[in-house]
NUDREN-835418 format. One line per field, with one value per residue (C-alpha): residue number from 1; residue in one letter; chain; x, y, z. Coordinates in Angstrom, 3 decimals. Layout:
resi NUM,...
resn A,...
chain A,...
X X,...
Y Y,...
Z Z,...
// end
This chain:
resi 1,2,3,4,5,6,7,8,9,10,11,12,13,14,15,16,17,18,19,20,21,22,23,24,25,26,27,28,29,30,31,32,33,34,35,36,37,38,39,40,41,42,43,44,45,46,47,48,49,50,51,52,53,54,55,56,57,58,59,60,61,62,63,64,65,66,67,68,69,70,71,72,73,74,75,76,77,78,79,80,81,82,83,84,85,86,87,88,89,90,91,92,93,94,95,96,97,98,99,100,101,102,103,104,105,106,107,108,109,110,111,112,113,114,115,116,117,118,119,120,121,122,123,124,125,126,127,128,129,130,131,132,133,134,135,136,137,138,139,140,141,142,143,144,145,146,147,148,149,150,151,152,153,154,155,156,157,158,159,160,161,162,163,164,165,166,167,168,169,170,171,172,173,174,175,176,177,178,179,180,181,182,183,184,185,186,187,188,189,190,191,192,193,194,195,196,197,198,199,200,201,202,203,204,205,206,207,208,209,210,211,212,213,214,215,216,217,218,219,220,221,222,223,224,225,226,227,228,229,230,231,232,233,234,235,236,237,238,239,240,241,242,243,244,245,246,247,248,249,250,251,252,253,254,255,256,257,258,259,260,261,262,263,264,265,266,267,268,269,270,271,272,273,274,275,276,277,278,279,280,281,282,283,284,285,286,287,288,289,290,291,292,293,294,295,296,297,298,299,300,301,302,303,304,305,306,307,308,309,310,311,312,313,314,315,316,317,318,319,320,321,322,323,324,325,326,327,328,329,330,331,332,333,334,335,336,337,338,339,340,341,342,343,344,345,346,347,348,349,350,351,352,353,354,355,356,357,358,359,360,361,362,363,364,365,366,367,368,369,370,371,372,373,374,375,376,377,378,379,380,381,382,383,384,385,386,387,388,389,390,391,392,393,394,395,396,397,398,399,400,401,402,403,404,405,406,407,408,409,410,411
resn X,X,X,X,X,X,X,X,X,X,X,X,X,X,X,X,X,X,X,X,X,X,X,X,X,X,X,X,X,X,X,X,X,X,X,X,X,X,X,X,X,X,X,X,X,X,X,X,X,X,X,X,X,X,X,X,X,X,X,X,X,X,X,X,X,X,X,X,X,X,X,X,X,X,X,X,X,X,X,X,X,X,X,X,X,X,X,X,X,X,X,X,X,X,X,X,X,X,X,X,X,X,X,X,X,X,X,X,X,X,X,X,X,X,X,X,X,X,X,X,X,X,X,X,X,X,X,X,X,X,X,X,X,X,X,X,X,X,X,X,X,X,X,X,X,X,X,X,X,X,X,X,X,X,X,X,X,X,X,X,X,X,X,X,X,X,X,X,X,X,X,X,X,X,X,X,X,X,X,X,X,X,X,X,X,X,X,X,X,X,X,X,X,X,X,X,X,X,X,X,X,X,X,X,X,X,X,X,X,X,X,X,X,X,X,X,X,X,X,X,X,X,X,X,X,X,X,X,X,X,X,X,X,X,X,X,X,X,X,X,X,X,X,X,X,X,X,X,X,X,X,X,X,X,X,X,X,X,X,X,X,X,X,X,X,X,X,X,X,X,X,X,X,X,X,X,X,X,X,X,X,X,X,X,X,X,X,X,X,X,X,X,X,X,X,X,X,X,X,X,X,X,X,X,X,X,X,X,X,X,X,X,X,X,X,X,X,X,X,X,X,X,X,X,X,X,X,X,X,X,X,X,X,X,X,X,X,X,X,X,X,X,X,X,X,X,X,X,X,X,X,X,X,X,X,X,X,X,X,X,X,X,X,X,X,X,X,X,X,X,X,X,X,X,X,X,X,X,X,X,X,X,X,X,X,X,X,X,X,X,X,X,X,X,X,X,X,X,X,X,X,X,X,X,X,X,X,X,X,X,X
chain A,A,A,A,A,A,A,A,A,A,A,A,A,A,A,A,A,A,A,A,A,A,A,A,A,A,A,A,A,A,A,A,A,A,A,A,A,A,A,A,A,A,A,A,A,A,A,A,A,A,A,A,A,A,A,A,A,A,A,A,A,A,A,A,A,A,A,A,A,A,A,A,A,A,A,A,A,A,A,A,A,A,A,A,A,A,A,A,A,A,A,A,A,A,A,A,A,A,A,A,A,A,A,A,A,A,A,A,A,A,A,A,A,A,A,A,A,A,A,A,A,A,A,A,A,A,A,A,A,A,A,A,A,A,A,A,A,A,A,A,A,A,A,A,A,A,A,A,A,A,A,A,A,A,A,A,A,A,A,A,A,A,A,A,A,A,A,A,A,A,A,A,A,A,A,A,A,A,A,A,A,A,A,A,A,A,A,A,A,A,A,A,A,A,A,A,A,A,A,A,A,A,A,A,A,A,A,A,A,A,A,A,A,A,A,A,A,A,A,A,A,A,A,A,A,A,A,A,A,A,A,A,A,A,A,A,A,A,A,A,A,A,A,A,A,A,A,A,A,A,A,A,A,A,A,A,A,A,A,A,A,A,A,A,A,A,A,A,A,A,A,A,A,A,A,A,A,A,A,A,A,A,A,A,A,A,A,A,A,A,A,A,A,A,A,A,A,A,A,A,A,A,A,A,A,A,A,A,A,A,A,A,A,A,A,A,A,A,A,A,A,A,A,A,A,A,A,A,A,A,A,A,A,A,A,A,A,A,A,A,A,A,A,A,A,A,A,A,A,A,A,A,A,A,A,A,A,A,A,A,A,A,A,A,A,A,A,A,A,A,A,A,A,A,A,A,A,A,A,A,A,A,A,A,A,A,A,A,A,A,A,A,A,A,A,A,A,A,A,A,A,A,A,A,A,A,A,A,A,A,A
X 48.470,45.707,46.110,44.521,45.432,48.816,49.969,49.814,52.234,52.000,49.799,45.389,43.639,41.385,38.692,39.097,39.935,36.662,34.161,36.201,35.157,31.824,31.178,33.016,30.503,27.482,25.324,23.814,20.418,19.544,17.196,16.403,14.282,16.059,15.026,15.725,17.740,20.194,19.799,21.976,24.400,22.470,21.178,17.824,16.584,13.013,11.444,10.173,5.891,4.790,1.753,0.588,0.542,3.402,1.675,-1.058,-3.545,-3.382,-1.620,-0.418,2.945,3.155,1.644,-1.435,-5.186,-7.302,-9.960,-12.131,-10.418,-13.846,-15.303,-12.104,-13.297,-16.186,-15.563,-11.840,-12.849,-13.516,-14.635,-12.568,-14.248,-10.981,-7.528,-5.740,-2.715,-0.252,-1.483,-4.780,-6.211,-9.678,-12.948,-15.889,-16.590,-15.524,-18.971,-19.167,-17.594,-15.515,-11.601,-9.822,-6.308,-4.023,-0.013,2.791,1.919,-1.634,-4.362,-5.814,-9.818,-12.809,-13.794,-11.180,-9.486,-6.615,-3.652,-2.779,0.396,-0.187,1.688,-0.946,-3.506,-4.639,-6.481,-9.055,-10.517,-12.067,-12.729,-9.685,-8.879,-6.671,-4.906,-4.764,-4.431,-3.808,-6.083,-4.370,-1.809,0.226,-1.382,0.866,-1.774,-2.029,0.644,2.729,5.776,5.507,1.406,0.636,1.916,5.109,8.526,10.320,13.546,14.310,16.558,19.861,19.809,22.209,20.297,21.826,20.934,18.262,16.414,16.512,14.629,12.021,11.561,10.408,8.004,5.811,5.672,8.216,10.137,11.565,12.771,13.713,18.019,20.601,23.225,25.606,29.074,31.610,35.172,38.428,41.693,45.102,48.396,51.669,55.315,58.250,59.318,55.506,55.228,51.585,50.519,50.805,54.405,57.704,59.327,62.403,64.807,64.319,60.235,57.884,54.755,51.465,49.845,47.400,45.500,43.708,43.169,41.951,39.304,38.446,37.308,35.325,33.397,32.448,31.285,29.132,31.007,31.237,34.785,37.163,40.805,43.096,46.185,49.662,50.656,54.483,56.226,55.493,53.925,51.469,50.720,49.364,48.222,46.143,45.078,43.333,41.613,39.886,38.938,37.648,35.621,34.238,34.188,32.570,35.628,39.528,41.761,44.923,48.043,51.223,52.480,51.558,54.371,57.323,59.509,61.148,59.252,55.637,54.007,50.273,50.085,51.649,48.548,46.154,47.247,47.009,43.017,42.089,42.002,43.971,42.234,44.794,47.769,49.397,47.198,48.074,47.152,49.400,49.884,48.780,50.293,51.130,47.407,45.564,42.033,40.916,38.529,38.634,35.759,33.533,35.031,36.439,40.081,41.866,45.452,46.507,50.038,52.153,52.932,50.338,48.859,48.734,46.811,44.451,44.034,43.146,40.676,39.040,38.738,38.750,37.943,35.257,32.790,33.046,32.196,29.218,28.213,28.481,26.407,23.451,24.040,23.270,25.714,26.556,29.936,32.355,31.297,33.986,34.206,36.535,38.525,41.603,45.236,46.796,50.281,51.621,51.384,53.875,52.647,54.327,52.318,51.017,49.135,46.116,47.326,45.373,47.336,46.057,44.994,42.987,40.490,38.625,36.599,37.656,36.152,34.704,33.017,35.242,36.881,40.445,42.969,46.258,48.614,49.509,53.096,54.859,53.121,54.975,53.095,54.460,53.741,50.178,50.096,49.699,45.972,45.241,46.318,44.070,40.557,40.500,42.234,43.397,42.605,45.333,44.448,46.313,48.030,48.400,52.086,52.924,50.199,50.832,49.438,46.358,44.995,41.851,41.573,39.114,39.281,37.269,36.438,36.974,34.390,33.544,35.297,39.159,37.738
Y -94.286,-91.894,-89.440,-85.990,-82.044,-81.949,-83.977,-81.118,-78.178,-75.045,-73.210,-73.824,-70.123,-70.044,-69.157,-72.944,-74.184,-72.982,-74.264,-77.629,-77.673,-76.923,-79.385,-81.992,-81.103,-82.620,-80.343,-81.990,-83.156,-84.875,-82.777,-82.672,-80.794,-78.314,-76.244,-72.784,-72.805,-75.166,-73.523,-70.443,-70.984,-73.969,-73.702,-73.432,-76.460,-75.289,-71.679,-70.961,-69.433,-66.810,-68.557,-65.053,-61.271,-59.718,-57.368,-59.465,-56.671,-52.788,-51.312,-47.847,-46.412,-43.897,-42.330,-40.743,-40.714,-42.932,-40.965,-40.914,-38.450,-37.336,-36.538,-34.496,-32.299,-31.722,-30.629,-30.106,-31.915,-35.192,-37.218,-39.903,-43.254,-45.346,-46.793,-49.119,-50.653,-53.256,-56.545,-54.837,-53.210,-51.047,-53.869,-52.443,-50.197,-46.259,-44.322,-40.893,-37.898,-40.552,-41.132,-43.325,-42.781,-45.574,-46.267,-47.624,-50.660,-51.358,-52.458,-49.776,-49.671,-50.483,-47.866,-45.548,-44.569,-41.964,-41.749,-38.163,-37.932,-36.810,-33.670,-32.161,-32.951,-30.794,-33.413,-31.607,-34.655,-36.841,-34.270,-33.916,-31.212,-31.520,-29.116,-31.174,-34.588,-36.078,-38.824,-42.628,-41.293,-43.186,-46.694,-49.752,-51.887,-56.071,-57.750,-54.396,-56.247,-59.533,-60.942,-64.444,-66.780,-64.538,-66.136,-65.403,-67.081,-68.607,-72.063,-72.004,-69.057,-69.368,-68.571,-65.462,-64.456,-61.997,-64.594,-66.248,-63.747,-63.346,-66.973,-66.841,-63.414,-66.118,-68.705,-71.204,-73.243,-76.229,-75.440,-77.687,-77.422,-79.434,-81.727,-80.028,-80.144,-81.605,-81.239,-82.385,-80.510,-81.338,-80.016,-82.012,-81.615,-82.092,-78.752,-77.772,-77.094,-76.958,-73.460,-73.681,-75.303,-73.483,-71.971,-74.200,-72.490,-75.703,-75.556,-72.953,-72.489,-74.331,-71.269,-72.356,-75.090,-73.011,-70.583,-72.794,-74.002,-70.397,-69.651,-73.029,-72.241,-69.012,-70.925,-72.951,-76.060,-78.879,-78.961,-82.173,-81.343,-83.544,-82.196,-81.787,-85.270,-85.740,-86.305,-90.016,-91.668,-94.197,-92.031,-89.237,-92.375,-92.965,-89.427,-89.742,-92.827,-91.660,-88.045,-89.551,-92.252,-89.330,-86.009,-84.714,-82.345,-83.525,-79.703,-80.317,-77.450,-77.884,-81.121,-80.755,-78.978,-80.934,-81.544,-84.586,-85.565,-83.831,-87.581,-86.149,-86.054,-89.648,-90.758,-89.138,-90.325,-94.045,-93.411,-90.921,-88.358,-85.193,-82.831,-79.676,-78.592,-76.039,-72.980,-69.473,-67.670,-65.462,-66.347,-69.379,-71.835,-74.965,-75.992,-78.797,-80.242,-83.760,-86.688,-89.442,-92.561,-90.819,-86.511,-83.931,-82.722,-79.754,-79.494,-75.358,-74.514,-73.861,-70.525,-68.811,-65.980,-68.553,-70.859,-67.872,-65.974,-69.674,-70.926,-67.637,-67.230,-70.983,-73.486,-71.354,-70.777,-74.477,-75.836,-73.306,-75.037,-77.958,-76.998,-76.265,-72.913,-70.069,-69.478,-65.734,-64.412,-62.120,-58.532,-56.642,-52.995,-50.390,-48.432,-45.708,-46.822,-44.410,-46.514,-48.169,-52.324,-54.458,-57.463,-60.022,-61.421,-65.010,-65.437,-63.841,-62.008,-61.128,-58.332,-57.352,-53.408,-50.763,-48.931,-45.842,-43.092,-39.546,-36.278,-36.422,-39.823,-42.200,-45.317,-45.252,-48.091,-48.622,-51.213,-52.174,-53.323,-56.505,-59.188,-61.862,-65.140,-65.262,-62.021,-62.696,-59.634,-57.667,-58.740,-56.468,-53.718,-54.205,-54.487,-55.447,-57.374,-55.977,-58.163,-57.926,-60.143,-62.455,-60.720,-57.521,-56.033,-53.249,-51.105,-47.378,-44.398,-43.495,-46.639,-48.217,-51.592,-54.521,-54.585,-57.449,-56.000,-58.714,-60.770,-61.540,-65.286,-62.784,-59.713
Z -22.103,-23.414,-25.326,-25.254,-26.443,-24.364,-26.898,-29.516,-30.012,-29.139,-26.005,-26.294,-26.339,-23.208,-25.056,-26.254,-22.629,-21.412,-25.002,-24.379,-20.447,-21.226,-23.405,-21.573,-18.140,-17.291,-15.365,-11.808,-12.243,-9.230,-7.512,-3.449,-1.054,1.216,4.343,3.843,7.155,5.159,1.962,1.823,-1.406,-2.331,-6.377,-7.432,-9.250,-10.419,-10.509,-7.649,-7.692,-4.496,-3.450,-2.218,-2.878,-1.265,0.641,1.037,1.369,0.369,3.086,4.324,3.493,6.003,9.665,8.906,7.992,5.980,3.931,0.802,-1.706,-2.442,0.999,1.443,-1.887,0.128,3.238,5.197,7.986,9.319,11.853,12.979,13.453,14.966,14.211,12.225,13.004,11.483,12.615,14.536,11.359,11.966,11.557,9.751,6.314,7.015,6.101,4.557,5.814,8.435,8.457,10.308,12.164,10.501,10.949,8.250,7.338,8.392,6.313,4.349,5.919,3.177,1.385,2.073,-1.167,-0.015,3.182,4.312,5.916,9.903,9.028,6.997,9.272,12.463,15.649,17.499,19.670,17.267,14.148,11.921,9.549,6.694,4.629,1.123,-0.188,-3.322,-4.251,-4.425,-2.158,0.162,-0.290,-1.347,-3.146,-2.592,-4.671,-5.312,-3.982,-5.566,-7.129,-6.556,-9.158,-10.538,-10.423,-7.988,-8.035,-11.690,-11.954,-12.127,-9.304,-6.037,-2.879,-0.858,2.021,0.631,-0.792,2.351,3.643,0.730,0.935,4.240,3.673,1.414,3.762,1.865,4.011,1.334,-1.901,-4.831,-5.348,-6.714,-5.396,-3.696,-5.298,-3.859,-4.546,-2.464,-2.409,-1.758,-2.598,-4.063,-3.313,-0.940,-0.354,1.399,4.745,6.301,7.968,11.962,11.553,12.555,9.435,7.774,4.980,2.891,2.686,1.851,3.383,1.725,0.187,-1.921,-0.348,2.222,-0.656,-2.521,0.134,0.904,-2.456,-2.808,0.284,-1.386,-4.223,-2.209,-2.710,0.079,0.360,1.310,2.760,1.608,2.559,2.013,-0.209,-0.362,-4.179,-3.704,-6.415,-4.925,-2.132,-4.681,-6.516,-3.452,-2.889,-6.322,-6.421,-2.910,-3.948,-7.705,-5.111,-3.071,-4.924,-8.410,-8.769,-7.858,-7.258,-6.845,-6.627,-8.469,-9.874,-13.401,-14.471,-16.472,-13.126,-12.889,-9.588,-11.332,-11.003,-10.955,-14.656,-14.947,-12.638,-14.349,-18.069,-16.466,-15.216,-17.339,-19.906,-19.958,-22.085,-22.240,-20.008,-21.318,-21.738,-23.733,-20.263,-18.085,-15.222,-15.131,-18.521,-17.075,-15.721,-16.880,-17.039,-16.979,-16.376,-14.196,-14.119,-11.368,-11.654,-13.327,-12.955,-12.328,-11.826,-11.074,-11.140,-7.743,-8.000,-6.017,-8.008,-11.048,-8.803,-7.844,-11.381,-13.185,-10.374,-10.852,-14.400,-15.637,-12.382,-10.907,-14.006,-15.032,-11.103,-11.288,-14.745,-13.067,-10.062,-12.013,-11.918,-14.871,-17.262,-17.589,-19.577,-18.002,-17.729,-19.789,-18.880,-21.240,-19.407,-20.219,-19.189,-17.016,-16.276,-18.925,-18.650,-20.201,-22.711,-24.938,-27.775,-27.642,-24.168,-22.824,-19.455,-16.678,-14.775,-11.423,-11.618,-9.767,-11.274,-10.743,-11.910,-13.497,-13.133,-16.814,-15.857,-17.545,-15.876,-15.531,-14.917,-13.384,-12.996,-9.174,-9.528,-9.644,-11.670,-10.976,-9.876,-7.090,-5.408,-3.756,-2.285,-5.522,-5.269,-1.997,-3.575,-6.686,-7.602,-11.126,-13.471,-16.913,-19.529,-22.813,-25.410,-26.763,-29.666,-27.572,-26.820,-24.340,-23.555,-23.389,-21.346,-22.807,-24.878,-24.214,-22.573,-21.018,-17.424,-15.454,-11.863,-8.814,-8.069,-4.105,-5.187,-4.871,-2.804
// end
């Protein structure tokens, strides 16, 4: 049997969990082309260079009149000499004492230097007068968007639907991205019932497995449904040696717990390494992490809101890691306690909160209710977790506190 950091006494700080994770990861490497019509939530695998200047030629940013600023100084009026339109610009070099009518957008006629805005401009026929102008005005010059040969989109970057678009506006249709993670789910235990089937006093719904999926689709994950396996050893036996076959991650809810039917851990200390499974973090203690010969391992407790609170704060930033993507820490925001939040010493808690903003400016945070792990509801009511560190006891009205607003992955 091996033997990892479950073996030692006592709880592992999180802020070990996740340096122990980190280390243990291999990023992907393998690298593929992609369409951009498959490539939404797909990760960047090399910078990608505009091959062009985004607008690819100075253009008009409003209705009005193409002029030299110094022809203007001159005289108030002008003839007009034609149009210019986006896509149809005006053909030819604009001589002196000409302007020529142009519309948002177009391409901004040779040797004009200034737009007027149609409002301070009077038509009669084909001599315009206008009332002022500033010189420069009004004209969005080649490259002000994006210049050929700046970085667009760095590695490490997952593609939204923005840079969907901005891909296509420079005429990129494959990009360089990663292999896309993979990672199959399934949930352990007798008393499960999966969603669609009547209700039975002796089961409880499966909660967490199509959770669990939902929040790896938002990650960008390919995702593999395993299930509902029953407490049966060499069927959940079986359910890991085809996810380890087929997956780089293994999630699996409930089962690592100290139960006398919990066989997942038993499975996993006969193929592979447990690295922790007992962590100082409320809710959440009993989850583990792991290595099998071909993925990673991560065993989240039953209770619901556990399940959700340590995918989110521990699960999700390693599979991003492991996707290739950019590693960024969480964005801590201080905020003033306007509830008072209960807190034992010796675990990290993440209690679900709602913030807001006073009238002097200054972010304010409340607690939502019930924090027990099993009440899943307490996270539509919230928008925020409060973060109490480790060592922290009850928090009173008034003190200062981290809060972590909710990403898109809970939202």
């Amino acid at each position: 049997m091996m033997k990892g950091t479950c073996d030692s006494p006592g709880l592992m700080p999180i802020e070990q969990a996740m340096q122990l994770i980190m280390d243990t990861i291999t990023p992907f490497s393998e690298v593929k082309n992609c369409h951009i019509d498959e490539a939404l939530d797909r990760v960047i695998a090399q910078d990608i260079i505009s091959p062009i200047n985004v607008p690819a030629y100075d253009n008009s940013a409003m209705d009005g009149y193409a002029l030299r600023y110094a022809d203007f100084l001159k005289t108030k009026t002008l003839a007009q000499v034609g149009k210019s339109f986006a896509g149809n610009s005006f053909e030819g070099k604009m001589q002196l004492g000409q302007c020529v009518r142009i519309m948002t957008g177009a391409q901004i006629p040779e040797g004009a230097d200034t737009v007027v805005m149609q409002e301070n401009a009077t038509a009669n026929e084909d001599q315009i007068t206008f009332v002022e102008a500033t010189q420069g005005d009004a004209i969005r010059p080649a490259g002000d968007d994006i210049q050929k040969g700046a970085i667009v989109l760095r590695v490490g970057a997952r593609i939204s639907p923005i840079d969907i678009g901005l891909l296509a506006s420079l005429g990129i249709a494959s990009i360089p991205v990663y292999h896309q993670l993979k990672v199959a789910v399934f949930s352990t235990g007798d008393e499960l019932l999966a969603v669609g089937n009547p209700p039975r006093d002796d089961r409880i719904f499966d909660t967490n497995r199509p959770m669990l999926v939902a929040m790896l689709s938002r990650l960008g994950a390919k995702v593999m449904d395993l299930g509902i396996i029953v407490d049966d050893k060499e069927k959940i036996r079986a359910a890991f040696e085809y996810a380890n076959k087929h997956a780089d991650c293994v999630v699996t809810s409930g089962g690592v717990s100290v139960g006398e039917a919990d066989y997942t851990r038993e499975i996993l200390e006969e193929y592979g390494t447990i690295d922790f499974w007992k962590l100082a973090i409320k809710p959440g203690k009993p989850l583990a992490f792991g290595r099998l010969s071909d993925s990673i391992f991560f065993g989240l407790p039953g209770n619901p809101v556990s399940s959700a609170v340590t995918f989110d704060q521990i699960a999700a930033p390693a599979l991003r890691y492991l996707a290739g993507c950019e590693v960024s820490t969480p964005q801590f925001l201080p905020a003033i306690a306007v509830t008072s939040f209960k807190k034992r010493p010796g675990r990290t808690d993440y209690q679900r909160a709602n913030y807001f903003v006073n009238d002097q400016g200054k972010i304010c945070v409340a607690t939502t209710g019930s924090q027990s792990s099993g009440v899943l509801s307490c996270f539509r009511q919230s928008n925020c977790y409060v973060v109490l560190e480790n060592q922290r006891e009850n928090v009173a009205v008034g003190e200062s506190v981290q809060i972590l607003p909710f990403t898109n992955l809970i939202a």
